[in-house]
Structures are given as C-alpha cells and as structure tokens.
C-alpha positions as CSV (number, residue, x, y, z in Angstrom):
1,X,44.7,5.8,-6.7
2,X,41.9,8.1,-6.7
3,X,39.7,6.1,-9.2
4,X,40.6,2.7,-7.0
5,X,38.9,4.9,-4.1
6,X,36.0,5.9,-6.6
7,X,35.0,2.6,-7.2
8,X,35.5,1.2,-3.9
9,X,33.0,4.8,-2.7
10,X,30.8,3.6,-5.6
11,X,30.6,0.0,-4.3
12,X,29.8,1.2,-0.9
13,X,27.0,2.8,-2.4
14,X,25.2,0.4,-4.1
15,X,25.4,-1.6,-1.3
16,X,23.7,0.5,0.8
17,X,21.2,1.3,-1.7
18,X,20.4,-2.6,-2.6
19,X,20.1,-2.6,1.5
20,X,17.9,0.3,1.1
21,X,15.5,-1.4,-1.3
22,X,15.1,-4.2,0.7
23,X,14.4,-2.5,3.5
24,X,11.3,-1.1,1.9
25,X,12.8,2.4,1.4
26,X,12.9,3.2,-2.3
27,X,13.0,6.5,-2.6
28,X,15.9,6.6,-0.8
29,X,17.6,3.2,-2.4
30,X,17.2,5.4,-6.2
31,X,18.8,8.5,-4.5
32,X,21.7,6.4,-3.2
33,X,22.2,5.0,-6.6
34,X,22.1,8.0,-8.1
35,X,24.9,9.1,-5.9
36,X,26.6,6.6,-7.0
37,X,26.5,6.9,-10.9
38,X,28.1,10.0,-10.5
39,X,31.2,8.0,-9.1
40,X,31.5,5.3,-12.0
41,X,32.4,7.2,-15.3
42,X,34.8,4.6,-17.0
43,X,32.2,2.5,-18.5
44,X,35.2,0.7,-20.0
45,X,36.8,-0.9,-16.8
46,X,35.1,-4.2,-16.3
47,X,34.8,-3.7,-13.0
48,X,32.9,0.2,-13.2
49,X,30.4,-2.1,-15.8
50,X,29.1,-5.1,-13.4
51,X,29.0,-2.5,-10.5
52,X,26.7,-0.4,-12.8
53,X,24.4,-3.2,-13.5
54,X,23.6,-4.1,-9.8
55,X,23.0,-0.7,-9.8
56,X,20.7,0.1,-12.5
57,X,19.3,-3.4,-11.7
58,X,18.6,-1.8,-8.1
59,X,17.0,1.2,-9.4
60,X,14.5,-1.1,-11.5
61,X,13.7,-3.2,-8.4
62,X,13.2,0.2,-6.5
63,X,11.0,1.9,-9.3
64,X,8.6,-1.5,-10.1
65,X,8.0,-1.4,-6.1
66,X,6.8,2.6,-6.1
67,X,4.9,1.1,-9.2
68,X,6.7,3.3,-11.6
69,X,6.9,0.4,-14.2
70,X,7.7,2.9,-17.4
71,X,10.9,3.9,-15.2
72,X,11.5,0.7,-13.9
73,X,11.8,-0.8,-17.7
74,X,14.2,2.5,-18.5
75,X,16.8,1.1,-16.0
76,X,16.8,-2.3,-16.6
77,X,17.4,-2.3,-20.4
78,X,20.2,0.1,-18.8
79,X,21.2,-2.4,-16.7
80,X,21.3,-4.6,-20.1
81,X,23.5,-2.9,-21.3
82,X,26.1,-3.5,-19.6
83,X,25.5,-6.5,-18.6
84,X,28.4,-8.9,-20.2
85,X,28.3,-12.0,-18.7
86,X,25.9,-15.0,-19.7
87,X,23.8,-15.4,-16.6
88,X,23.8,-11.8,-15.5
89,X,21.8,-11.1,-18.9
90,X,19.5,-13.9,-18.3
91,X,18.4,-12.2,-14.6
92,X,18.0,-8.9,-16.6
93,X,15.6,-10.6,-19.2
94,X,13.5,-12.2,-16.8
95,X,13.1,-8.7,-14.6
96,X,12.3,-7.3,-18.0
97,X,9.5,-9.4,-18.7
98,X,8.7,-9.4,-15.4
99,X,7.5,-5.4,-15.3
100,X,6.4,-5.7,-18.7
101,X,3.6,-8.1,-17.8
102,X,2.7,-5.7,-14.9
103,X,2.3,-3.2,-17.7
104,X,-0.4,-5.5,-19.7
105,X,3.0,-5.6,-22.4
106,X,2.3,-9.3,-22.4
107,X,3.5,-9.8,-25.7
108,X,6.5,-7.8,-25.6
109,X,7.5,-9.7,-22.2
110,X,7.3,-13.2,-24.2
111,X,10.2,-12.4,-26.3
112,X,12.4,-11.4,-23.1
113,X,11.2,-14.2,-21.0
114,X,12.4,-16.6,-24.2
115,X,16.0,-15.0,-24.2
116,X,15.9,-16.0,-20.6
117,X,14.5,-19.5,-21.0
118,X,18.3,-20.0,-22.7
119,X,20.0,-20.0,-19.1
120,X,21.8,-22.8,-18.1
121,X,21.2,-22.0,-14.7
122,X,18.5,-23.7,-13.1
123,X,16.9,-21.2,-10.6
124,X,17.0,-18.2,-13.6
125,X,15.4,-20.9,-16.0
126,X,12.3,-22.1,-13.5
127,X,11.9,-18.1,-13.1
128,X,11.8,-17.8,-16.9
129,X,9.8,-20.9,-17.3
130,X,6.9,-19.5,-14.5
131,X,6.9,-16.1,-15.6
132,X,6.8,-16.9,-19.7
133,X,3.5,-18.9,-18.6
134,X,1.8,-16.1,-16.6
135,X,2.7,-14.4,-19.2
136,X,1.0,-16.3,-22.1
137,X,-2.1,-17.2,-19.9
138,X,-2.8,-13.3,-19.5
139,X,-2.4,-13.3,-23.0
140,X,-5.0,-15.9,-23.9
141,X,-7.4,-16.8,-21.3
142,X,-7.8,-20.1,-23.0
143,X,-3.8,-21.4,-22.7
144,X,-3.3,-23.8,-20.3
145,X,0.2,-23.0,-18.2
146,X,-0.3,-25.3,-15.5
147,X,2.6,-28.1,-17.1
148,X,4.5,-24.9,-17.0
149,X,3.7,-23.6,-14.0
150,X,4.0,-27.1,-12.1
151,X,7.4,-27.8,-13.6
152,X,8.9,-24.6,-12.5
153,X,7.4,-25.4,-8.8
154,X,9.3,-29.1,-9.2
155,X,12.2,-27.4,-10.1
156,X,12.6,-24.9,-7.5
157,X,11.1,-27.6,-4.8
158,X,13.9,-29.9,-5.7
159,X,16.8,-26.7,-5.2
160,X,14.9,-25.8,-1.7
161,X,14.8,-22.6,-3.1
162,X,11.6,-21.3,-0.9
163,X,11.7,-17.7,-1.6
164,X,11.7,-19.0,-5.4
165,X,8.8,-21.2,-4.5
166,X,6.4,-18.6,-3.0
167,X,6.5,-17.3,-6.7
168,X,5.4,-20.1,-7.9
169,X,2.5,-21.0,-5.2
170,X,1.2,-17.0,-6.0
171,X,1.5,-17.5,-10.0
172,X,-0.6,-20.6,-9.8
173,X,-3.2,-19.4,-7.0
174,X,-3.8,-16.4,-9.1
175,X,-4.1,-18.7,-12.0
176,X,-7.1,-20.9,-10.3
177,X,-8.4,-18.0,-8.9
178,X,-11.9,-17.6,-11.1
179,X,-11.4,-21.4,-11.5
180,X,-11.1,-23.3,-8.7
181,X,-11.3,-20.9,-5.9
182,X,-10.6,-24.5,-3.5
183,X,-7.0,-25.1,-5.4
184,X,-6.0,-21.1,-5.6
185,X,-7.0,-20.9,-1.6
186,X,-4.5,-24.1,-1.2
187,X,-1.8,-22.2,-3.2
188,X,-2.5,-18.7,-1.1
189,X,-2.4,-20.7,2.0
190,X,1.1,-22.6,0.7
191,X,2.6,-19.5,-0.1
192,X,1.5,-18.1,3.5
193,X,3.4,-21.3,5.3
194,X,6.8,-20.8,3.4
195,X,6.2,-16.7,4.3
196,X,6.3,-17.7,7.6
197,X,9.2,-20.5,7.4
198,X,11.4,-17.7,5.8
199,X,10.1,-15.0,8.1
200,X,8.8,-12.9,5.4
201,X,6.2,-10.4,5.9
202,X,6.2,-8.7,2.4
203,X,4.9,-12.9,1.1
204,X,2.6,-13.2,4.0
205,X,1.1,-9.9,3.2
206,X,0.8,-11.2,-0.7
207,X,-0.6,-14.4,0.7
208,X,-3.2,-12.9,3.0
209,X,-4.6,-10.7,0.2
210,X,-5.3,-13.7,-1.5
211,X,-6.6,-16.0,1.6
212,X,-8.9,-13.0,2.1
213,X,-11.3,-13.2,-0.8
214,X,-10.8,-16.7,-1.3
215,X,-11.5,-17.6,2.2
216,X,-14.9,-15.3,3.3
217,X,-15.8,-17.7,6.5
218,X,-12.5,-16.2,8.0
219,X,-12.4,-12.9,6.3
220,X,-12.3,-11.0,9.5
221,X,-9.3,-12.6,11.3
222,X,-7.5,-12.6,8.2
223,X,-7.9,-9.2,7.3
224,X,-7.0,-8.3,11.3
225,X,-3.8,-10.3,10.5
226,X,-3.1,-8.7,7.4
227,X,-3.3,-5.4,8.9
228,X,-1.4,-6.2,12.1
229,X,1.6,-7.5,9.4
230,X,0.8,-4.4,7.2
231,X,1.4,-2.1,9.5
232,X,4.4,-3.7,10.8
233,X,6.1,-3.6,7.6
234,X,5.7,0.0,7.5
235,X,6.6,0.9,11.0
236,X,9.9,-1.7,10.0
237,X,10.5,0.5,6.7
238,X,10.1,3.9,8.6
239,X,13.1,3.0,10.8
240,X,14.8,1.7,7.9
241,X,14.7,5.1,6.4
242,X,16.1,6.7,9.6
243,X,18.5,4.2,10.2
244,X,20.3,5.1,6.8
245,X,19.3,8.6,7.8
246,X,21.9,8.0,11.0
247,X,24.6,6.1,8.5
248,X,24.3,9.3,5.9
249,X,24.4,11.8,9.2
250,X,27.7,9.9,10.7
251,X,29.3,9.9,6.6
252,X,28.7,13.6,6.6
253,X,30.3,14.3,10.4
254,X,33.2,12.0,9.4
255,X,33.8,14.1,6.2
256,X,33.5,17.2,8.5
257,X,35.7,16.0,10.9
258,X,38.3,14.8,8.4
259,X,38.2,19.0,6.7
260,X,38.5,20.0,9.9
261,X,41.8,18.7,10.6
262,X,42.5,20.0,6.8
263,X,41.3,23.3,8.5
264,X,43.6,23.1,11.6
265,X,46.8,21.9,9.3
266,X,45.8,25.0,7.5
267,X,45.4,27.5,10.1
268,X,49.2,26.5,11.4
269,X,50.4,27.4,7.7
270,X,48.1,30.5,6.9
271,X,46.1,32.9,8.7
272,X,42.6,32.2,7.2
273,X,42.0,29.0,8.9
274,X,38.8,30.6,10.4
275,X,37.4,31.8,7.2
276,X,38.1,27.9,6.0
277,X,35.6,26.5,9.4
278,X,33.0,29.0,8.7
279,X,32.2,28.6,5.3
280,X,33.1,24.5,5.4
281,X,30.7,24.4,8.6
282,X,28.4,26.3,6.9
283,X,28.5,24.2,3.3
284,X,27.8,20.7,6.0
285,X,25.0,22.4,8.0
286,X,23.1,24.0,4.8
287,X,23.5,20.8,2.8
288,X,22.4,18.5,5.9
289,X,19.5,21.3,6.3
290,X,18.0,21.3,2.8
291,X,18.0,17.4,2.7
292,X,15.8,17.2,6.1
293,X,13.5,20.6,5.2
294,X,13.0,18.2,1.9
295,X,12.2,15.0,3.6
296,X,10.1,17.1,5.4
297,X,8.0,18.3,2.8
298,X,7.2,14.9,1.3
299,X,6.5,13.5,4.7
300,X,3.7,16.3,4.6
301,X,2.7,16.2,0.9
302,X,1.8,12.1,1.7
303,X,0.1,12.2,4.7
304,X,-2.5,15.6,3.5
305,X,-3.2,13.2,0.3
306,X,-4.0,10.6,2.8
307,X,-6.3,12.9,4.4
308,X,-7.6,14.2,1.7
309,X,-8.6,11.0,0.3
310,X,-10.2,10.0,3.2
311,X,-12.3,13.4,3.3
312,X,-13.2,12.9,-0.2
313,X,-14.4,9.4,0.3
314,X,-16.3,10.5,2.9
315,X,-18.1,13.5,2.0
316,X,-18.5,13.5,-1.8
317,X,-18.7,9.9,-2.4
318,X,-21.1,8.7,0.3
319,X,-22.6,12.1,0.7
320,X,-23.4,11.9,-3.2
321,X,-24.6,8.2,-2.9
322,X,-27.1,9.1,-0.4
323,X,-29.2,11.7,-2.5
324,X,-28.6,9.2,-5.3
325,X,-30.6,6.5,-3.0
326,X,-33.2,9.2,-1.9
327,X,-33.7,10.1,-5.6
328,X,-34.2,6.5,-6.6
329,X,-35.8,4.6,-4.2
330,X,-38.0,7.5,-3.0
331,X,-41.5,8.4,-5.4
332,X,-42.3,11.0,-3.6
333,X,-39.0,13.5,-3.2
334,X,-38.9,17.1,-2.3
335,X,-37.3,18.7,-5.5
336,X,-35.9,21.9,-3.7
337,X,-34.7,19.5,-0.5
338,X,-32.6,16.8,-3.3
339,X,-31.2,20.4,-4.5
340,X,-30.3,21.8,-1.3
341,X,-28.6,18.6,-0.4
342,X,-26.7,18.3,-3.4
343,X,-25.6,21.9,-3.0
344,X,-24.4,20.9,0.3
345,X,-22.4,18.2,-1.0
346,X,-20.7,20.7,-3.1
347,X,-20.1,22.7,-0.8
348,X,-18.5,20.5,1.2
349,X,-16.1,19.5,-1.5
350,X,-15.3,22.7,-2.3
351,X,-14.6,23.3,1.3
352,X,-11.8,20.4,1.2
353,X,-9.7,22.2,-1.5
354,X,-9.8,25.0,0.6
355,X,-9.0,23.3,3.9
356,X,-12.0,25.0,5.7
357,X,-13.4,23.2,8.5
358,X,-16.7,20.7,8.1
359,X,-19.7,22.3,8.5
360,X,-21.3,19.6,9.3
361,X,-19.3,19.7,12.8
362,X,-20.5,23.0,13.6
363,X,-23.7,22.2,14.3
364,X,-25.1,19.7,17.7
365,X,-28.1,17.9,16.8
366,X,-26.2,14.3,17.0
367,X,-29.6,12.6,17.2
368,X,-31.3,14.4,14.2
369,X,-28.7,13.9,11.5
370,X,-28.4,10.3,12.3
371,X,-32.3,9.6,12.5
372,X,-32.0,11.8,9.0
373,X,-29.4,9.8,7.8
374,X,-30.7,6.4,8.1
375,X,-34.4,7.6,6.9
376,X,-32.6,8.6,3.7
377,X,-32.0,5.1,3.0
378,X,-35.6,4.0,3.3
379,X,-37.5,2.9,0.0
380,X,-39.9,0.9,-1.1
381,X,-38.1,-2.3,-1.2
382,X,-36.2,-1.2,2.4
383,X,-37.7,-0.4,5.9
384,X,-35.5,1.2,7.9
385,X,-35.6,1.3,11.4
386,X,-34.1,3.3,14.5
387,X,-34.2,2.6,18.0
388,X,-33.0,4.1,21.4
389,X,-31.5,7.1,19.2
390,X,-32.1,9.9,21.9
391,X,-30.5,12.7,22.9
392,X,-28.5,11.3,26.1
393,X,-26.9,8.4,24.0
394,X,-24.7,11.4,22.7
395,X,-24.1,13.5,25.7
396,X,-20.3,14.1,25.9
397,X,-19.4,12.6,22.1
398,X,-17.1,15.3,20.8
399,X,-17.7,16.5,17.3
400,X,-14.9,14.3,15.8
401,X,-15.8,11.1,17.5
402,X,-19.2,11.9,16.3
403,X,-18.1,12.4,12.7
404,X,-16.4,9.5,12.8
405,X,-19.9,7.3,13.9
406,X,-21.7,9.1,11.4
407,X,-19.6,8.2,8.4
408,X,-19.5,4.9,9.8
409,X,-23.2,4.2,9.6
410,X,-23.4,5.7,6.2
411,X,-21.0,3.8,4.9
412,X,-22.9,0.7,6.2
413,X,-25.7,2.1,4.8
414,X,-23.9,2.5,1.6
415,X,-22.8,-1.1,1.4
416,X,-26.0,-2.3,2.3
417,X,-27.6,-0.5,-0.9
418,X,-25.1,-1.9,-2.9
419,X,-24.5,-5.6,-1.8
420,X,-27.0,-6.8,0.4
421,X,-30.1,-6.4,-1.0
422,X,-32.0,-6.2,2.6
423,X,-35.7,-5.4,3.1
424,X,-35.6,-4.3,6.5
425,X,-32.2,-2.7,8.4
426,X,-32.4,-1.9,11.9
427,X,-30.0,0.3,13.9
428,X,-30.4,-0.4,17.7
429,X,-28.2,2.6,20.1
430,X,-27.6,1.9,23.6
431,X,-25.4,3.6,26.7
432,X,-24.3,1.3,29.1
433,X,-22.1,3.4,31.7
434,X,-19.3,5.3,30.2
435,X,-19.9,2.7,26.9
436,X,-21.9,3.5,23.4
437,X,-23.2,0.3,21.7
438,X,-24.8,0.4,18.3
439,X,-26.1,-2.8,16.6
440,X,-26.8,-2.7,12.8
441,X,-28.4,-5.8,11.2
442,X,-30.3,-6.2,8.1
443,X,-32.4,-9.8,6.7
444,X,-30.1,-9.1,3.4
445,X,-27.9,-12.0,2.1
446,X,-24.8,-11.0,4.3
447,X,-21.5,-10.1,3.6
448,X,-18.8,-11.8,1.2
449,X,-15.0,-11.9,1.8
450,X,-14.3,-9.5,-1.1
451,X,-17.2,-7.0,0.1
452,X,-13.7,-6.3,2.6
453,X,-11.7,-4.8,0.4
454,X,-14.5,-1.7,-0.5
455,X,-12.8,1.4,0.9
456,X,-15.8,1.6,2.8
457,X,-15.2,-1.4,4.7
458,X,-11.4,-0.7,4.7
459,X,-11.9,3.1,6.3
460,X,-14.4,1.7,8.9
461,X,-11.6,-0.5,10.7
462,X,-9.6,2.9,10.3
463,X,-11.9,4.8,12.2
464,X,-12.9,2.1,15.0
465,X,-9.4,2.5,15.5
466,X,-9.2,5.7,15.6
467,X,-12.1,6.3,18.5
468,X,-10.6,2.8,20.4
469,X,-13.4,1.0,19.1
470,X,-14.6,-2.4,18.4
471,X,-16.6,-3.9,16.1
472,X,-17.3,-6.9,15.5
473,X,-19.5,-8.6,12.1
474,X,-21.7,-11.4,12.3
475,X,-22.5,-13.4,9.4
476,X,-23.0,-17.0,10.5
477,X,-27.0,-16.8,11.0
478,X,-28.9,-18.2,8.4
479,X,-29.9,-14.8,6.6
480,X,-28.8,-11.4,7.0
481,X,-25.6,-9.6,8.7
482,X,-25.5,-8.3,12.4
483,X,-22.7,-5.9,13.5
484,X,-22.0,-5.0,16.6
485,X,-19.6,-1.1,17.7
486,X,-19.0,0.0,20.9
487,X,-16.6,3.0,21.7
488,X,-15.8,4.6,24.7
489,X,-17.5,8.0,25.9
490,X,-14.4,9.7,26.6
C-alpha cells in the first residue's frame, strides 16, 4: 500500500513539475523532480520506469531552457535509459540531438537524429527528419537541406500539427538567413502568424527576433512588440512561480493539519502531546522558512548581476570607448588629461565592486560634462555640434535622471563612431514648459535593423523607460539618422 501511494505522490510530482516547465519556471520544475526521484526507487516496476523517463525527460527540457546544455544531455541519456518502449526512445533521440546541435556537437547529434529517423510515427519522424538537416547544414555550409526541411514542413502541414510547424518555418528562416534575407523574413513572419493562431508568446518572441533584423524599415515597432510580449512572458512566469509557491504552501498546511490531529490522538493517549506541536510546528515553520530566506537570496543575487551589468556597460565600456575615440581621432591630445581620464574610469570600476556611490553624481555641472562629453567625440573626420545646452535646460533634473541622459547620449555617441560613419552630429536641447527635448542627428548612413540589438541600443529603451521618456528614431530621410527624447522635468 505504501509504495502504491509512492508512486501515485511521485506522479503528482512530475506533473507539477512538467506544469512547472511550461510555465517558464525551471528552477523550480528540476527541484520538483528532484523531489520526486527520491519517491521512485524500484527501477524494476514498469510503471516507477516510464514515470522516471517523463521525469528525467522534464529535467532535460528544464536544463536546455536555463541553457545548461552539458546537464541537459546528463538527463536525457538518463531518461534513455529507461526508456523501454519503441516511440518513447525515438522522442528521447531526437531531444538528444536536439541539445547537442545547440552545443556545436553536430556530428555526434547526426547519429541520434538517425536512430530517430527509424520511428514509425509520423510527427517524431518529420522532427527527426528537420532536425537531422539543421544539423548537417551547420555541419557543412555547402549541404543543401531544403528537400529535407520542405518535406518535414509537408508532413507536419498535412497532420495540422502547428506547434510542430513553427519548428519548421524557424529551421528554414534561419537557414535563408545570410541567403535570401526576402525568403527567411517570409518564414519569420509564417512562424509569427501560427504563434499567434496557437496563442504562443514564447514562438512570437522567437519570430520577432528574427522579423527584427530581417525587417529594418520596421525595426522599431517590432522591437516595441517584442518587448511588450517579452516582458509579458516574464511577468506570466513570475506568477507561475508563486502560484506553485501557493500549491507547495497549501501541501505543507495539509501535511500539518493531518500531524496535528496525529498530535491531538496522541495527547488523549499520552501526556506529551504538547512537546509533539512544538517541535512538529517548529520542523513546518523552519522548513517553510529556509525555502523562502533561499528564494530570497537568488531573487537578490539576479537582480545585483542585472545591475551590475548595466553599471559596467555603462561606465567601463563606454567610458573606456570615449578616451579610445579622443586618443584616435584627436592629433593633438593632452597626455596627462587621456591619463587622468583613464584613471577615472578605473576608478569607477573599481568603485562598482565595491558598491560605492558614482562620483560622477556628486558633482552639478549638468551643462559642462555633456558639452565635454560630446566635444570628446569630435575628430577630424567628425564635427560635432551643441546647441541650447545652458544651464536652465537642467534646472530641477535630479542626479539619476541626469545620469540616465548622459549615458544615453554617449551611447549614441558610441554607436555613431562605430556604425554610422557621420561627418557632422548635432545635439539640439530645448525646455518647453515642464518638458526636456533633445534632438540628435548626424548626415551618417543611418541605422540598420540589427544596429538594435547592440546593448547600447537595447539599454537606451531601458532607461527612456525608466525616466517616462520617449524617443523616437528617424531614419526615412535620404541620409543620416534624426532622433528625437523628451522626458518629463519632474
């Protein structure tokens, strides 16, 4: 009776972690599968076996989505092994060679993906058939996987199997991607329909990463999109993780009600039923209590290497790019000045290890460092200009709103040096009523889709954000790039 009640607890549990997975919280779906390998010990019961290979299987799926591929290829050949039955091996092969090729173990994932191209099963072999092709393609950049790829896509078209066929439209569009950028933007944009026909934001995120470089007249409403869905998918995961927070906290009160009716049966029969509560209490509360002080901690540990990486980006990479610029655009440099400001830089880096607060905020000259900031950029292949940059356009600006600006035009700056190859860049600063406008625009060859993917780019919606901003790019004259950021005084 007691193992039929082990394996049913066990199945519970892998469940809830397979639920846990697809809900986008990992961590949590391993921990849960953990929990429940501790519950299936006969490995001879036929039933204990197929229960662990969903399991294990689980784990993989978890571990290949926190890109922990080495682990993630540890629990499937687990899962493997226990796997019995014909068509459960041939889902474990393809898996297999499907986080081998995200290792670059393209080879290795051939001979998998050709056990799996056995299966009599359609849908496993059209998954074999497409991922044996990637496979061989990133292999040998001159194979040609397309009758592959196309007869998978035929297959899976004819089963209606869409979520199957979104594989196939992102294999192929990454295929034609230094191609045919027209036919991998019409495989992006298929696999972006179907997303939205199956309601899934996890493909429409995959599909607008694609649409984004492939498509750079649209670049900015697409990459507004993706992060809109982006960030939906993570507030989605984040209740996820609390709602099987609330399922764990009502397992653990059940338990504790259930020992303390043990406790009351016991106090009726001997006199140390209020021992039994305290310490039983006690064990619930402490275990509950460690668990949350830990989740906790690694809520903290990711969000200070978010800030930190932000900080670092910042400071030490644009700040270093700057005297870089000054050093070789400039004929004429002050020696001591290019030390100072290097030492400065170091400073400041050394200053982030340590968690000490930004010099650089300490100090209120708003208009000085930014007419020193953009005269650092000035060469003699670039003229740069700066206009209405007086003292009242920054009356009221707090220091971190002010940081915030400041990184922003450097990292403009910095992407200007690097991509646009302008002769003449012009910052224009106006304050209209309670408003701050700044127009940037340079007679460089504008801005590409992919340019939006530079961390740069990325951390400057992050921070327009952050000081209720707008700003808005304009690339459609005939030469050069205008931008146009406004934020609110207070």
């Amino acid at each position: 009776m007691k193992d039929h009640d082990s394996i049913g607890a066990a199945k519970s549990l892998v469940n809830m972690a397979i639920l846990q997975s697809k809900k986008g919280d990992f961590y949590g779906s391993i921990e849960t599968s953990l929990e429940a390998n501790n519950l299936l010990k006969n490995e001879r019961d036929s039933t204990i076996r197929s229960t662990l290979v969903s399991n294990y299987n689980n784990m993989a799926i978890s571990s290949s989505f926190l890109q922990n591929y080495d682990e993630s290829a540890k629990f499937y050949i687990q899962a493997l092994k226990y796997a019995n039955i014909g068509e459960n091996k041939f889902i474990i092969y393809n898996n297999i060679g499907d986080v081998l090729i995200l290792q670059g173990k393209t080879k290795l994932a051939q001979q998998y993906l050709n056990n799996a191209l056995l299966a009599k099963d359609s849908t496993n072999y059209s998954r074999a058939l497409n991922n044996l092709a990637k496979a061989k393609f990133l292999e040998d950049k001159n194979y040609n996987p397309l009758p592959e790829l196309y007869k998978a896509l035929e297959i899976r078209s004819r089963l209606k199997e869409t979520v199957e066929q979104n594989s196939s439209f992102a294999t192929i569009s990454d295929y034609f991607a230094d191609k045919n950028q027209e036919r991998s933007l019409f495989f992006a944009n298929q696999l972006l329909l179907t997303a939205e026909k199956i309601k899934s934001p996890d493909d429409k995120v995959q599909a607008l990463k694609r649409i984004i470089n492939l498509d750079p007249k649209n670049y900015l409403e697409n990459f507004k999109r993706f992060n809109f869905i982006n960030d939906s998918i993570q507030t989605a995961r984040s209740k996820a993780k609390n709602q099987f927070a609330i399922i764990r906290f009502d397992v653990e009160k059940i338990k504790a009600q259930n020992a303390e009716k043990e406790i009351q049966l016991l106090q009726r029969n001997i006199g140390l039923g209020t021992l039994s509560i305290v310490l039983i209490g006690g064990f619930f509360w402490n275990k509950r209590r460690k668990k949350r002080l830990q989740q906790e901690k690694e809520l903290e540990v990711k969000n200070t290497q978010l800030k930190l990486s932000k900080r670092v980006h910042d400071v030490v990479a644009n700040g270093i790019y700057q005297v870089m610029t000054k050093i070789e655009n400039q004929e004429h440099f002050d020696k001591e000045e290019t030390l100072d400001e290097l030492e400065f830089v170091y400073e400041k880096s050394r200053d982030i290890s340590y968690e000490k607060p930004d010099p650089e905020n300490d100090k209120k000259d708003y208009k000085e460092k930014i007419s020193r900031l953009i005269a650092s950029f000035k060469n003699e292949n670039t003229e740069t200009y700066t206009v209405g940059n007086e003292n009242e356009i920054w009356s009221g600006i707090s220091q971190s709103v002010f940081e915030d600006i400041y990184q922003i035009i450097r990292e403009l700056l910095v992407n200007m040096k690097k991509h646009s190859y302008a002769s003449r860049v012009i910052y224009k600063f106006e304050r209209i009523d309670d408003s701050i406008k700044i127009q940037y625009s340079d007679n460089g060859i504008g801005i590409s889709g992919d340019i939006i993917h530079k961390n740069g780019l990325t951390n400057t919606g992050t921070r327009i954000a952050a000081i209720r901003g707008e700003i808005i790019f304009d690339n459609k004259s005939e030469k050069g790039l205008k931008i146009n950021i406004s934020f609110p005084v207070s």
